[in-house]
C-alpha positions as CSV (number, residue, x, y, z in Angstrom):
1,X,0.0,0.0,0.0
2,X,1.3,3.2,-1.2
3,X,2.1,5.7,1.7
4,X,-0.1,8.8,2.3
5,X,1.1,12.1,1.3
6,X,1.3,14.2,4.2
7,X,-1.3,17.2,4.0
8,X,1.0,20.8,5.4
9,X,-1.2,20.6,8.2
10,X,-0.2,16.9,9.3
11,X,3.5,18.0,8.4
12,X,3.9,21.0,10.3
13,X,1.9,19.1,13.3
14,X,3.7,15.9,13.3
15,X,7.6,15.1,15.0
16,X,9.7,16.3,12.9
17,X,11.4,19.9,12.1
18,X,11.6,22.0,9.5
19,X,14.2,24.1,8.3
20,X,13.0,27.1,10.8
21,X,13.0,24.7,13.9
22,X,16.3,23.4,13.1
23,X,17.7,26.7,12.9
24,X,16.4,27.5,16.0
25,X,17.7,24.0,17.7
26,X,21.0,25.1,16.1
27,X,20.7,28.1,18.4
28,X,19.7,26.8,21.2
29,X,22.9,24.1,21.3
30,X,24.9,27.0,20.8
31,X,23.4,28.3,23.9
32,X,25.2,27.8,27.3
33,X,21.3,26.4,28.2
34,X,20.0,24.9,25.2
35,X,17.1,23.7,27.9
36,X,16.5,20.6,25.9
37,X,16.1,17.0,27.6
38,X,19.2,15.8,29.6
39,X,20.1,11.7,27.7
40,X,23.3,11.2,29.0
41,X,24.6,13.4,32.5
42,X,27.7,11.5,32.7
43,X,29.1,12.1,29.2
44,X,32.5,13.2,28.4
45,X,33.9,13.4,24.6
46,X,37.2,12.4,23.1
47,X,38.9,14.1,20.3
48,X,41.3,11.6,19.2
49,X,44.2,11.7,17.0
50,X,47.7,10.5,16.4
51,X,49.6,12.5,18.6
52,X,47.7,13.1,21.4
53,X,43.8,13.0,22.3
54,X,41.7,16.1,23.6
55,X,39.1,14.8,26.5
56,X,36.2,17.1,27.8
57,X,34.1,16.0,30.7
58,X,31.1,18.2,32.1
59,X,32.2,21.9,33.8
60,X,32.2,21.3,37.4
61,X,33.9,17.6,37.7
62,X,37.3,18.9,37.5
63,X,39.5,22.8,37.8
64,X,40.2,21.8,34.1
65,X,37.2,20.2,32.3
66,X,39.1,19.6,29.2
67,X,42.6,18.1,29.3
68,X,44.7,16.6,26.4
69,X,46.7,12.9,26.8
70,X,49.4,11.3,24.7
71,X,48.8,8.2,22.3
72,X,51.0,5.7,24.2
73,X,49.4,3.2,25.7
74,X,50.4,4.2,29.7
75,X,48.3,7.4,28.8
76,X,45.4,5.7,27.8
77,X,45.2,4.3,31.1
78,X,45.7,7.6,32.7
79,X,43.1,9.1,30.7
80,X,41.2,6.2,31.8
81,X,41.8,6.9,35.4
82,X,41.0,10.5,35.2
83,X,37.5,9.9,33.5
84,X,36.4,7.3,36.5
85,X,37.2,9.5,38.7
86,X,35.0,11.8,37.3
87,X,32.0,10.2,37.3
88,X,32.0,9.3,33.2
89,X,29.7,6.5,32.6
90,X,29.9,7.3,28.7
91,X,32.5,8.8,25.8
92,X,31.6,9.8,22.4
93,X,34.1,9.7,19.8
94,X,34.4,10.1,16.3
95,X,35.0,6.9,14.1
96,X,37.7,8.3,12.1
97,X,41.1,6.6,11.1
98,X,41.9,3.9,13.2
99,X,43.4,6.0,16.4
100,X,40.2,4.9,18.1
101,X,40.1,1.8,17.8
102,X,42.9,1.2,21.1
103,X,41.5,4.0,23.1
104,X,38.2,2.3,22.8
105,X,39.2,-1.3,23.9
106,X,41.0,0.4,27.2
107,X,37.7,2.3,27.6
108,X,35.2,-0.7,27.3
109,X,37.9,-3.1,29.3
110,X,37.4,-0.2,32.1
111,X,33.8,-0.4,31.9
112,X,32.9,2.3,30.3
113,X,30.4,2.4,27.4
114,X,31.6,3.8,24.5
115,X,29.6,5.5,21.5
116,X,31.4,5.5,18.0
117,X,29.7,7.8,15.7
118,X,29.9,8.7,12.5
119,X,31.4,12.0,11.5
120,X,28.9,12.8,9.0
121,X,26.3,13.0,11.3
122,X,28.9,16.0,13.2
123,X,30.4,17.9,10.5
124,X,27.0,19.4,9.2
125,X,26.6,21.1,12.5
126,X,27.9,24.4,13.5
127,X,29.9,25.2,16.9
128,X,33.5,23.5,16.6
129,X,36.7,25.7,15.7
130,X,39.6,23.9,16.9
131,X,40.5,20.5,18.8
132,X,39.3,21.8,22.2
133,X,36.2,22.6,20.8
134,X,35.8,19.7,19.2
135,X,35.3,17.6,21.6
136,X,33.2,20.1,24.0
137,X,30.9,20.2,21.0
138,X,30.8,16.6,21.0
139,X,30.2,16.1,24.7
140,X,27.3,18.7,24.3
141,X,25.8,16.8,21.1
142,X,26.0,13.4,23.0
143,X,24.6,14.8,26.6
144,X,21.2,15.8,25.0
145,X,21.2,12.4,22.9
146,X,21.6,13.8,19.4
147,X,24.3,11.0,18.3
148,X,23.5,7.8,17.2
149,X,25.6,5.2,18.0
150,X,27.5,3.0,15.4
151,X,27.5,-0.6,14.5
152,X,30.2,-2.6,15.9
153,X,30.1,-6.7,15.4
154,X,31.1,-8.9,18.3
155,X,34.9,-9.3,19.4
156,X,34.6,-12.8,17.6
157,X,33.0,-11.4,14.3
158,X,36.0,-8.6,14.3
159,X,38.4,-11.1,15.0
160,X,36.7,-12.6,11.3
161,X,37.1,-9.6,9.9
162,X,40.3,-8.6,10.0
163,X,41.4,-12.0,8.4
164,X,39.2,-11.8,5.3
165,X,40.1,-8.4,5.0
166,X,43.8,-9.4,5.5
167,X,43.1,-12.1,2.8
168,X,41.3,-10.3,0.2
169,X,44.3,-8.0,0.3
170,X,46.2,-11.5,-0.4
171,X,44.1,-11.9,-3.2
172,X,44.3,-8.7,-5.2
173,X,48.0,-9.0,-4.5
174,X,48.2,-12.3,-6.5
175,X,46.1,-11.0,-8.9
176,X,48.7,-7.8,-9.7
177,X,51.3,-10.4,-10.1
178,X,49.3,-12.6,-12.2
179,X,49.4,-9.0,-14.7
180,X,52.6,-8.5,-14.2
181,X,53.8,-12.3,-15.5
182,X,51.5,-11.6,-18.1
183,X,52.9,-8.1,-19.1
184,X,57.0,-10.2,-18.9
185,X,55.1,-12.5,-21.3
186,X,54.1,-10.2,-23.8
187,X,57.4,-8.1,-23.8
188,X,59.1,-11.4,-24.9
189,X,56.5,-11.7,-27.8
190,X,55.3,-14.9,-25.7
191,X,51.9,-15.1,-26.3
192,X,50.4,-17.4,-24.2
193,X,47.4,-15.9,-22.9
194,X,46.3,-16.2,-26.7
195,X,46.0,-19.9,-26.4
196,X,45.9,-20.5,-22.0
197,X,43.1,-18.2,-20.6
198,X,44.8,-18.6,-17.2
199,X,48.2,-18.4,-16.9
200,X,48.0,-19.4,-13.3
201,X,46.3,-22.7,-13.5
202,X,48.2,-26.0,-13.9
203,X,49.0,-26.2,-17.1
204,X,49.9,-21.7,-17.3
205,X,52.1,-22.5,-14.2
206,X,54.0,-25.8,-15.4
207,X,55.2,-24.0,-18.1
208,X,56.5,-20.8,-16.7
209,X,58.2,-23.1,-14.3
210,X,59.7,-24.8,-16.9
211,X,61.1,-21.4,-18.5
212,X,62.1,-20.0,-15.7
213,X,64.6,-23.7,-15.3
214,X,66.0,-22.9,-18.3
215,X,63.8,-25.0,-21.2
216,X,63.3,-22.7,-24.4
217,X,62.3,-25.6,-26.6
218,X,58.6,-24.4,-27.7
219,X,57.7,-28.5,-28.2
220,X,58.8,-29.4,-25.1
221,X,57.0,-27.0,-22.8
222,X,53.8,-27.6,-25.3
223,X,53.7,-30.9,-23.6
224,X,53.3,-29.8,-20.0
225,X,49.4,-28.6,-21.0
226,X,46.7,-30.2,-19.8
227,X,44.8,-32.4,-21.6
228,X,41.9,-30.4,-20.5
229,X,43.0,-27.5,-22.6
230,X,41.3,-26.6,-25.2
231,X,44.2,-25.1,-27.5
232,X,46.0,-27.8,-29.5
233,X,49.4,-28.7,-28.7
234,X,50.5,-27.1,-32.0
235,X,49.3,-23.8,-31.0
236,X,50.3,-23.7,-27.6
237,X,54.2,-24.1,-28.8
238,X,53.2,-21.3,-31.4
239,X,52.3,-18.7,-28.7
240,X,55.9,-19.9,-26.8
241,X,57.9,-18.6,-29.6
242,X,59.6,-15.1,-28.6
243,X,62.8,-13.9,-28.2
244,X,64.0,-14.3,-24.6
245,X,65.4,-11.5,-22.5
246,X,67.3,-11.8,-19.5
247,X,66.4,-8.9,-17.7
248,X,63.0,-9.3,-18.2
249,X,63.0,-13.7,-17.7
250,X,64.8,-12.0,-13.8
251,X,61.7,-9.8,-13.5
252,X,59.7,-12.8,-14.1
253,X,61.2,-15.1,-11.9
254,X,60.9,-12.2,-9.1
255,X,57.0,-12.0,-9.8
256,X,56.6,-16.0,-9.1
257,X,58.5,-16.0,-6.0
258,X,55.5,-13.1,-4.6
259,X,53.2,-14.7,-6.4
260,X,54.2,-17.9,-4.5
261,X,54.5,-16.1,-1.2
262,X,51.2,-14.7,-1.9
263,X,49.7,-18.0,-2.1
264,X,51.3,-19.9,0.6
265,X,50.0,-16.6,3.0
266,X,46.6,-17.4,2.1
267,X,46.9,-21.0,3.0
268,X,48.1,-19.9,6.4
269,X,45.9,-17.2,6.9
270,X,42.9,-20.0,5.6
271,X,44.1,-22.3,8.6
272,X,43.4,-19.6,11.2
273,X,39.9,-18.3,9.6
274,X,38.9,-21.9,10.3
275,X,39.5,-22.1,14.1
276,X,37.9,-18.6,14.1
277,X,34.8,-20.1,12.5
278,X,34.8,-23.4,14.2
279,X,34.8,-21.3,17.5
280,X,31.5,-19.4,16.7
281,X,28.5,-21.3,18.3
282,X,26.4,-23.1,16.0
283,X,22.9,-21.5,15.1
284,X,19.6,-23.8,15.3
285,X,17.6,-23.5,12.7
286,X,14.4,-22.2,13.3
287,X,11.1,-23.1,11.8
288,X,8.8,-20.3,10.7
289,X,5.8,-19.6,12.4
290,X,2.6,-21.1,10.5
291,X,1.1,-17.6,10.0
292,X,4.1,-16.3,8.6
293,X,4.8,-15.9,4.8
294,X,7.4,-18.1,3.2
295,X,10.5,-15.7,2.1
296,X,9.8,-15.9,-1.8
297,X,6.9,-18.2,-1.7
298,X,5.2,-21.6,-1.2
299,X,6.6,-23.5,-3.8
300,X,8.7,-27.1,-4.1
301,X,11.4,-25.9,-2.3
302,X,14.7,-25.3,-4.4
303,X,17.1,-27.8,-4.4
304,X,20.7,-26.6,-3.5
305,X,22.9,-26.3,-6.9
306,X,26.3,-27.5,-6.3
307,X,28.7,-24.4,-6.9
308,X,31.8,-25.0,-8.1
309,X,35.1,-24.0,-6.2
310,X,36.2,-21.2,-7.2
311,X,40.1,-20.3,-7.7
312,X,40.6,-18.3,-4.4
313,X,37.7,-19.5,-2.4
314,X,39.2,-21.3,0.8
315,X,40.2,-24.3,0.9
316,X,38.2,-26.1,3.9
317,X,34.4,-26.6,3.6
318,X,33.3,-23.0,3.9
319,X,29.5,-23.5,2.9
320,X,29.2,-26.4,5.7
321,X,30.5,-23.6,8.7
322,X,28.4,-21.1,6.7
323,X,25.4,-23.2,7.3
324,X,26.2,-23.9,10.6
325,X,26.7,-20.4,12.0
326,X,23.8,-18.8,10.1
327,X,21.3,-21.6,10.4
328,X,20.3,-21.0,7.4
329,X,21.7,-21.3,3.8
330,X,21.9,-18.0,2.0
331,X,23.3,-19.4,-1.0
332,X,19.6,-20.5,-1.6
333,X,19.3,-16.6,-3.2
334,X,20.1,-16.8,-6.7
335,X,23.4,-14.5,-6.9
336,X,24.5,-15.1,-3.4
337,X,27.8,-16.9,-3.8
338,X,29.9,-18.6,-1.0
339,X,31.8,-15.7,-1.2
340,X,29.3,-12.8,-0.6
341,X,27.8,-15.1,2.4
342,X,31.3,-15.1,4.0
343,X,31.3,-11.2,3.6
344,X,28.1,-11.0,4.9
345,X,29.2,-12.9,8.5
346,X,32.9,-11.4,8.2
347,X,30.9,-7.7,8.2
348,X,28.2,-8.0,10.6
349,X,27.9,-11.5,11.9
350,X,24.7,-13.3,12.4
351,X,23.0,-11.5,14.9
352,X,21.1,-8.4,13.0
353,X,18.6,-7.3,15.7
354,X,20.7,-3.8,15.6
355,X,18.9,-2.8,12.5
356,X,14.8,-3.0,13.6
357,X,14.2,-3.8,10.6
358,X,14.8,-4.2,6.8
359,X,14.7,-0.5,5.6
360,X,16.7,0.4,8.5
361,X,19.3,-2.6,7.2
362,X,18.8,-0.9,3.9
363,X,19.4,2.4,4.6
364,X,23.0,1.2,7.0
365,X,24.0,-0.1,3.8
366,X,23.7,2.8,1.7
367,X,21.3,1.1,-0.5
368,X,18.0,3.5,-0.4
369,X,18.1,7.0,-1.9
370,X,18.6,10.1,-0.6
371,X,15.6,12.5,-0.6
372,X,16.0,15.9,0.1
373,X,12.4,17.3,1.2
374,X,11.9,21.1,1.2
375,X,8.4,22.3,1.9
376,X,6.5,18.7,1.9
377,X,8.2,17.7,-1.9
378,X,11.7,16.1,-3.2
379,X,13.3,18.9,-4.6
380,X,16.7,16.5,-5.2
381,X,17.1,12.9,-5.2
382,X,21.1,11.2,-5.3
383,X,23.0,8.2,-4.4
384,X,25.5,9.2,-1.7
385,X,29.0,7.2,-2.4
386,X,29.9,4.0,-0.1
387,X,32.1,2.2,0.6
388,X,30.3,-0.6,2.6
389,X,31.6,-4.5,1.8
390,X,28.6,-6.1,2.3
391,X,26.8,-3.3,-0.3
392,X,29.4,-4.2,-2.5
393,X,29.2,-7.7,-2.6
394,X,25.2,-7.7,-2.9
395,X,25.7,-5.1,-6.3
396,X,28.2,-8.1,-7.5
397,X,25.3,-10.2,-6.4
398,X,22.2,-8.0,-8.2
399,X,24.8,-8.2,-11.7
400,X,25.3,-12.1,-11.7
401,X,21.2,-12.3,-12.0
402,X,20.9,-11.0,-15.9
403,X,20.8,-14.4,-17.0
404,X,19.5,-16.1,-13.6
405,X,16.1,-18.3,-15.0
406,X,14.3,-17.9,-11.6
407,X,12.3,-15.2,-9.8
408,X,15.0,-12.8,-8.9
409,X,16.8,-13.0,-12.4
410,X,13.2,-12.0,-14.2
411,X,12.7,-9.1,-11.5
412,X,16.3,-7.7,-12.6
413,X,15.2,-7.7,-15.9
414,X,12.1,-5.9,-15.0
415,X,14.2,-3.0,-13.6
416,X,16.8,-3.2,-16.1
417,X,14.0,-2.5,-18.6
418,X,12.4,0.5,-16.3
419,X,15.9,2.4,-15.3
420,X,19.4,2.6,-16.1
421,X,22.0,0.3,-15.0
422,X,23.4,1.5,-12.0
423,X,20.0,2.4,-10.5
424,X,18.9,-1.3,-11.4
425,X,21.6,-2.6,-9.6
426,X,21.3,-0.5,-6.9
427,X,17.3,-1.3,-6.7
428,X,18.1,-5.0,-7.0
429,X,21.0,-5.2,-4.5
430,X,17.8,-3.7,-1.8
431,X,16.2,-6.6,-2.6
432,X,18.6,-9.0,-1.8
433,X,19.3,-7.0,1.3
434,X,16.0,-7.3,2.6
435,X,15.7,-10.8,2.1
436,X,19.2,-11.1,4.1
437,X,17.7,-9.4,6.7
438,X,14.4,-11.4,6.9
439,X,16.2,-15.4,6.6
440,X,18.9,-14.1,9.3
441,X,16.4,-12.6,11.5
442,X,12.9,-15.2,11.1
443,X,15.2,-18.1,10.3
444,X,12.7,-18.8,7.0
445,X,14.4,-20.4,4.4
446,X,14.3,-18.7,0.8
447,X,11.8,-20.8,-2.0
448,X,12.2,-19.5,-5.2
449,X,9.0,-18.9,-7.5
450,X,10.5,-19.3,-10.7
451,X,11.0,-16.6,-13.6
452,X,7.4,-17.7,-14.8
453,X,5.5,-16.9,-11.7
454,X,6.8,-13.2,-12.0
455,X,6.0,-12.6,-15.2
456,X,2.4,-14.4,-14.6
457,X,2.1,-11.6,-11.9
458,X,3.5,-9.0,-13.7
459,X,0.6,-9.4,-16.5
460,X,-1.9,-9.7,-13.8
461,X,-0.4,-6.0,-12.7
462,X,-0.7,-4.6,-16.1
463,X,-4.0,-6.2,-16.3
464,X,-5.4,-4.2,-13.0
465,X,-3.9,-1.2,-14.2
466,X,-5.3,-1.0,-17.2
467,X,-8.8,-2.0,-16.5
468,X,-8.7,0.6,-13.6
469,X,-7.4,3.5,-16.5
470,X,-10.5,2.3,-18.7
471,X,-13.0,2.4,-15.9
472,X,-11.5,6.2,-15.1
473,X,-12.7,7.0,-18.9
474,X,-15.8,5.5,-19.1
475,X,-14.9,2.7,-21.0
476,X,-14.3,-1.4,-20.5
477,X,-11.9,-3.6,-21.6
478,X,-13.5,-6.4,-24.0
479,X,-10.8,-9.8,-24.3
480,X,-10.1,-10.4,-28.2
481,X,-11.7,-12.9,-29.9
């Protein structure tokens, strides 16, 4: 159901300001008594940086209510110590850089609860000149409540984090020097991404190996491809005629070792991402309740398709921890990978009850639009830029479904036909979103409908809609014979 346009009456009278009451509020912070609603008594604010962090507690709790601290770690605890014996219950600080992210595991190990918030929601309002300032204004802001709090996963879902962070770095290193072998390659007049796709699979690898020994013979290393290769051996000696350079074979031989290192790092790092998961407590699986609708739709459910390994996906069973932590299989969604589920626990774990519900997941993730409302109408409407993993990973996602025969790939279609790409994608990366969100949080599993179905109920919408624009003219709509 469509949502009611406010009336001016309803806007002015319902809770929420416009631009003359938040120009006024603006005022009133500025005030030394704003007179608005006390949230948090005990707040004090931290301005941190890399040097040295500015702290402001409330006038009154000490001769100097704002005092500045080092960045080594014995300060930390003496800014710690000076904010108990204060009175602090809370801190506010910015979630900028990563100079926070110590100070706020001394804070929280102290007891204290600690609010990261996001600088955008700070730098739009007025009142801060300078470092002391900056975190007065901050204290103020976070006393009467006006900051919102950030989300921060569990220690265990951080620990995730940085390793599969760590080893997607891995990855795009191995992929530069995958380029860079290939650019040696070509220099020599060696051509063998011509007749190998991948240089860095088995047969791409023997032969390189082979070169970099010392064989130049274009027969011989011809015979170290894979019988699985589709170029003949004929043409695979071809492409490994060139003139060989010395300086450039050392520059090769220099790109293997990393790429090599590169490897072997990811093996290691794969080892310790599996204790990390094997640590997490498993997830039942919960059975929706029987008034509840099924996430897609009552249907035969879908029968998991066996996805092939793909080159840098981990080597252990990482669908079988998947299933276990989540309790339930994502990789049901059509365009959900292996992969993008892994991002998806790496980023915010399994527990989503911080985001009330799927908008507000939405909306965290950068993925509904930005309206600006002057006066009750949208007088501009733009995408603000993001650099959120998990959006990322679900516009990968939205893309994969152009060709997808099943509900999902014919509703990408239908918004590829009604908007440009990038808003398509964007539109269809919601979707997936939400039903994230709703198989994480009721435990339903996903049953797909079927390309058919939605196009059967996309007719059935046209139908309405045109027998509701005749009836508005007078007129009926009479089937062909």
């Amino acid at each position: 159901m469509a949502k009611r346009k406010l009336s001016t009456f309803d806007r002015l009278h319902a809770d929420q300001l416009n631009r003359k009451q938040r120009k006024q509020l603006q005022q009133r912070l500025r005030s030394a008594d704003p007179g608005l609603q006390i949230v948090h008594p005990d707040a004090a604010a931290i301005d941190a940086g890399s040097r040295s962090h500015f702290v402001a507690v409330p006038p009154g709790r000490d001769d100097l209510p704002v005092r500045e601290f080092g960045a080594w770690t014995a300060d930390l605890h003496r800014l710690t110590a000076w904010l108990l014996s204060c009175h602090i219950r809370t801190v506010v600080m910015q979630s900028t850089g990563v100079y926070w992210i110590a100070l706020q595991e001394v804070l929280e190990h102290a007891g204290l609860e600690v609010y990261l918030v996001n600088a955008r929601g700070t730098k739009n309002l007025p009142g801060r000149k300078s470092d002391v300032q900056e975190c007065q204004w901050l204290r103020k802001l976070h006393t009467y409540g006006l900051l919102r709090n950030s989300f921060r996963p569990p220690e265990q879902i951080r620990a995730i984090r940085t390793l599969w962070r760590h080893r997607d770095r891995l990855v795009h290193d191995a992929g530069r020097a995958i380029q860079q072998m290939q650019k040696a390659l070509i220099s020599m007049n060696i051509q063998l991404a011509n007749a190998i796709s991948d240089i860095s699979g088995v047969s791409g690898l023997a032969i390189l190996r082979a070169i970099l020994k010392g064989e130049r013979d274009p027969q011989r290393l011809a015979q170290l491809r894979d019988r699985r290769i589709q170029a003949s051996e004929e043409e695979v000696a071809a492409s490994l005629q060139g003139h060989w350079r010395e300086d450039v074979l050392f520059e090769l031989g220099q790109v293997m070792e990393a790429y090599d290192f590169y490897q072997k790092q990811m093996a290691t790092c794969d080892r310790r991402l599996q204790e990390y998961l094997a640590a997490l407590p498993e997830r039942e699986r919960q059975s929706a309740a029987p008034d509840q609708e099924p996430t897609q739709g009552s249907g035969k459910k879908k029968r998991r398709r066996s996805q092939p390994r793909r080159k840098n996906q981990p080597t252990f069973p990482l669908q079988a921890e998947l299933d276990r932590v989540f309790g339930v299989d994502l990789t049901r969604i059509d365009g959900i990978h292996v992969i993008t589920a892994q991002v998806i626990l790496s980023e915010l774990g399994t527990d989503l009850s911080a985001f009330p519900s799927e908008a507000h997941f939405a909306s965290w993730l950068e993925l509904a639009p930005r309206r600006d409302i002057t006066g009750g109408k949208v007088i501009q409407q733009k995408s603000r830029e993001s650099k959120n993993r998990v959006a990322n990973a679900l516009r990968m996602a939205a893309e994969s479904l152009s060709r997808s025969d099943s509900y999902l790939g014919a509703r990408y279609r239908r918004l590829r036909a009604r908007m440009e790409g990038t808003k398509a994608v964007k539109a269809m990366a919601r979707y997936l979103a939400c039903l994230v969100h709703r198989l994480l949080t009721k435990g339903q599993e996903y049953v797909d409908r079927g390309a058919a179905y939605f196009e059967a109920k996309r007719t059935e919408r046209d139908m309405l809609s045109l027998k509701r624009k005749a009836a508005q003219m007078g007129m009926q709509l009479v089937p062909a014979s």
